[in-house]
C-alpha positions as CSV (number, residue, x, y, z in Angstrom):
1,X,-31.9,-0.8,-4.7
2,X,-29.5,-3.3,-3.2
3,X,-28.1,-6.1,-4.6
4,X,-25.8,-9.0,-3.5
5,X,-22.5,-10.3,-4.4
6,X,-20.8,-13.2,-3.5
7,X,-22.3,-13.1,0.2
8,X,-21.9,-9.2,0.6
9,X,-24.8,-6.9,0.8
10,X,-24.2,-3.7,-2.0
11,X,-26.9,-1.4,-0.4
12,X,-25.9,0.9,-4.0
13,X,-24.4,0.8,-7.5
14,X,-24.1,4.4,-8.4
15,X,-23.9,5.2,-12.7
16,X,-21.9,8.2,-14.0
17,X,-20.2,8.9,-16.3
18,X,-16.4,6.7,-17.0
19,X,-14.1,8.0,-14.9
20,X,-10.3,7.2,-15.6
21,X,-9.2,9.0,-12.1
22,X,-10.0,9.5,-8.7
23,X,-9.9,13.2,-9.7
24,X,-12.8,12.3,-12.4
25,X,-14.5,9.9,-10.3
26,X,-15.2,12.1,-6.7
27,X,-18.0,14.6,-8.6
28,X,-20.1,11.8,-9.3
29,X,-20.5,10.6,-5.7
30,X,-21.9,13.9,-4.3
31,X,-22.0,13.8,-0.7
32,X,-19.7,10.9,-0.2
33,X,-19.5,9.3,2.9
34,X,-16.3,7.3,2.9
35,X,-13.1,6.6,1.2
36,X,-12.3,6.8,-2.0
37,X,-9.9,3.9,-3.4
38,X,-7.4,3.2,-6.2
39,X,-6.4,0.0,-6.8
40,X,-3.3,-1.2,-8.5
41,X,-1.9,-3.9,-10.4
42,X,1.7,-4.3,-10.1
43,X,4.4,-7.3,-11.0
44,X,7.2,-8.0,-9.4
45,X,10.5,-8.4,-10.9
46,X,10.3,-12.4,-10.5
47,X,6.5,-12.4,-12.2
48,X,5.0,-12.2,-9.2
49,X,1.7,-10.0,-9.3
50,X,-0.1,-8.2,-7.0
51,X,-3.2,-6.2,-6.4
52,X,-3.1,-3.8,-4.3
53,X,-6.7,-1.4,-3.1
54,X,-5.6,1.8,-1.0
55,X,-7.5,4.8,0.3
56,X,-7.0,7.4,-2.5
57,X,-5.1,9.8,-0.5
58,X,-2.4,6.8,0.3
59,X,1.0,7.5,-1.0
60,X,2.6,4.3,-2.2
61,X,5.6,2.9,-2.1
62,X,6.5,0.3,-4.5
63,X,9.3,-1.4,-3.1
64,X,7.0,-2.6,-0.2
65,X,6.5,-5.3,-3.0
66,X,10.0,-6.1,-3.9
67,X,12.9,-4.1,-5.4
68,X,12.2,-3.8,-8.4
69,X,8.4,-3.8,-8.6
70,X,6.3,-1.9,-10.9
71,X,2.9,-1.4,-12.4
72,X,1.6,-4.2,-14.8
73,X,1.2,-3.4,-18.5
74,X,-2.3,-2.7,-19.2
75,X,-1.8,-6.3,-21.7
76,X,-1.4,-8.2,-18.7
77,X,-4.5,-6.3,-16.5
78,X,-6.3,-8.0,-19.3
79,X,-5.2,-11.1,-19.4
80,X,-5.0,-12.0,-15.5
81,X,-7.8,-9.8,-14.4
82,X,-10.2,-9.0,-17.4
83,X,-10.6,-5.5,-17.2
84,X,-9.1,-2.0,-18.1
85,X,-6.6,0.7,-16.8
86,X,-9.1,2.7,-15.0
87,X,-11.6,-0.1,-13.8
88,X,-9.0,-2.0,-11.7
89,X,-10.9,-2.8,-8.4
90,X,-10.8,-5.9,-6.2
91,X,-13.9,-7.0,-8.0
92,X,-11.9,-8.1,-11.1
93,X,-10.3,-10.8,-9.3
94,X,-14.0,-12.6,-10.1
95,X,-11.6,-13.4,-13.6
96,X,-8.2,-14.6,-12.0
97,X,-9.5,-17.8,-11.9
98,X,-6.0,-19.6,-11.8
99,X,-5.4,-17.2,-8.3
100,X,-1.9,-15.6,-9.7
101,X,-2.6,-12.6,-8.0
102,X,-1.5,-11.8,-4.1
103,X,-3.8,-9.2,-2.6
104,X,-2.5,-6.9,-0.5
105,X,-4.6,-4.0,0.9
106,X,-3.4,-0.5,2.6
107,X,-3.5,-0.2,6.3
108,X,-5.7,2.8,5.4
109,X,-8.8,1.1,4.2
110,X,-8.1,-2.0,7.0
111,X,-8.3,1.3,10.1
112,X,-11.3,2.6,8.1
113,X,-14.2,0.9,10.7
114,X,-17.5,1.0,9.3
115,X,-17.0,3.6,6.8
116,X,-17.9,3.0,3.3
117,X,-15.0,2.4,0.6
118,X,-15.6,3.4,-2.3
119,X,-14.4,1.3,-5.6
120,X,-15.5,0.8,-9.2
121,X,-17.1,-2.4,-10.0
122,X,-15.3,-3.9,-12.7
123,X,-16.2,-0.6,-14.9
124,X,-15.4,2.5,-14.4
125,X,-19.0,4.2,-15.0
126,X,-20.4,2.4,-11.8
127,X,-19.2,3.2,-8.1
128,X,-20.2,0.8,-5.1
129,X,-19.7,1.2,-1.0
130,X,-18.9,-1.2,0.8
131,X,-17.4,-1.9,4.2
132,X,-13.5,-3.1,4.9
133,X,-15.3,-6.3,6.5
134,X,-17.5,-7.0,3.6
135,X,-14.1,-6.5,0.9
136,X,-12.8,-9.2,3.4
137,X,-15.9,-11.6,3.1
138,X,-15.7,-11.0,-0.6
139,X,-12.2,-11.7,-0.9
140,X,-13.0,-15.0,1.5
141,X,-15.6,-16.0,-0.9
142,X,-13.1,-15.9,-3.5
143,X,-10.5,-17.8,-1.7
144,X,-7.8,-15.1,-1.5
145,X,-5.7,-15.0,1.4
146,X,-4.4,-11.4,2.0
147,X,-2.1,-9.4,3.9
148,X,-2.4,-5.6,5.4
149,X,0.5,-3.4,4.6
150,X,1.7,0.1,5.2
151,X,2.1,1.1,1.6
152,X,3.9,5.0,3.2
153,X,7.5,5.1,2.3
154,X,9.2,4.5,5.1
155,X,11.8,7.3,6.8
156,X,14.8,6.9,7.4
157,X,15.8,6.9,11.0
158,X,19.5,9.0,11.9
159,X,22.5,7.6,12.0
160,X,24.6,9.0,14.4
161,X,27.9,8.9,13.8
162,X,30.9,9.5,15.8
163,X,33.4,11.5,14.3
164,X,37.0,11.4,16.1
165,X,39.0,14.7,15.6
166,X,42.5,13.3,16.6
167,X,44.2,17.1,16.4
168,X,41.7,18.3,18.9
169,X,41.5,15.4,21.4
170,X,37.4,15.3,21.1
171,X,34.8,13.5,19.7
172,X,31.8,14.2,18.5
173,X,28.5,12.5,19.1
174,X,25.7,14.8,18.7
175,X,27.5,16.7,21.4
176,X,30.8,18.0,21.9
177,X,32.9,16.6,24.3
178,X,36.3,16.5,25.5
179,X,38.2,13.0,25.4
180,X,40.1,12.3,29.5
181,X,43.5,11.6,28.4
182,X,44.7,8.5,30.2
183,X,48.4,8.9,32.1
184,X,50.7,6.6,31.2
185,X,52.0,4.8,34.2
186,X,55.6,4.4,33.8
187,X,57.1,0.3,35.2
188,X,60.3,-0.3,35.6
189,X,61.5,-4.0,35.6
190,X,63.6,-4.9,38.8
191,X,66.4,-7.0,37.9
């Protein structure tokens, strides 16, 4: 059957049994066709909160968020978003109805095309699909703005440093090399 949710089509709500992790979740869905999501809740050191769906197979890196960012406690999923670890999805942001929460979604799910994402709706014993343009239209409907981000820890490029060996006369910049020694002219002052 299909249903419809704040102007997206949900073509199906699939019912299994609760599933706390991805790990739990994936037998359920047999035959998937998509991408499987997590979704967190973090705050920021400053209060600042932030909910954040990701392809399952993302790894995140917390400090995209701020320095000293972390997830929420399960006390405050509650309060702000009315649901339960394990049932986060960006369906629950239905009960943020003072709109404390920034939404930031993983660059992974935004690249995804047409494939179906896969996210729990408000319960973990229900899966839906849906599309990365109908998460946006929902999260429209809801008057969210949102930004994409790479949630990958980022690597560290080189530094190259140059090392001076003042015994040996060289200097070393990835390569060897040796150093031209300038000749000291000598002047002498006419008089």
């Amino acid at each position: 059957y299909q249903r419809r949710v704040h102007g997206i089509q949900i073509p199906n709500v699939i019912s299994h049994p609760a599933a706390m992790t991805v790990a739990e979740w994936t037998p359920h869905i047999p035959n998937a066709q998509g991408l499987f999501t997590k979704t967190l809740f973090l705050k920021g050191k400053k209060g600042d909160l932030h909910l954040v769906p990701c392809a399952e197979s993302s790894t995140v890196d917390l400090k995209v968020f701020g320095k000293d960012c972390r997830f929420a406690t399960e006390e405050l999923l509650g309060e702000v978003l009315g649901t339960k670890k394990g049932s986060v999805s960006p369906f629950a942001l239905l009960n943020d109805k003072e709109h404390k929460v920034n939404v930031a979604i993983d660059r992974a799910l935004a690249q995804a095309g047409d494939k179906i994402l896969f996210f729990h709706p408000g319960t973990n014993e229900r899966t839906i699909g849906i599309t990365y343009n109908d998460l946006v239209k929902f999260l429209d409907s809801q008057g969210y703005a949102y930004r994409v981000v790479d949630l990958a820890p980022q690597v560290a490029q080189p530094v190259v440093k140059e090392e001076e060996h003042k015994d040996k006369g060289e200097t070393k910049l990835g390569v060897e090399a040796k150093k031209k020694k300038k000749k000291k002219k000598k002047y002498s002052a006419l008089i």
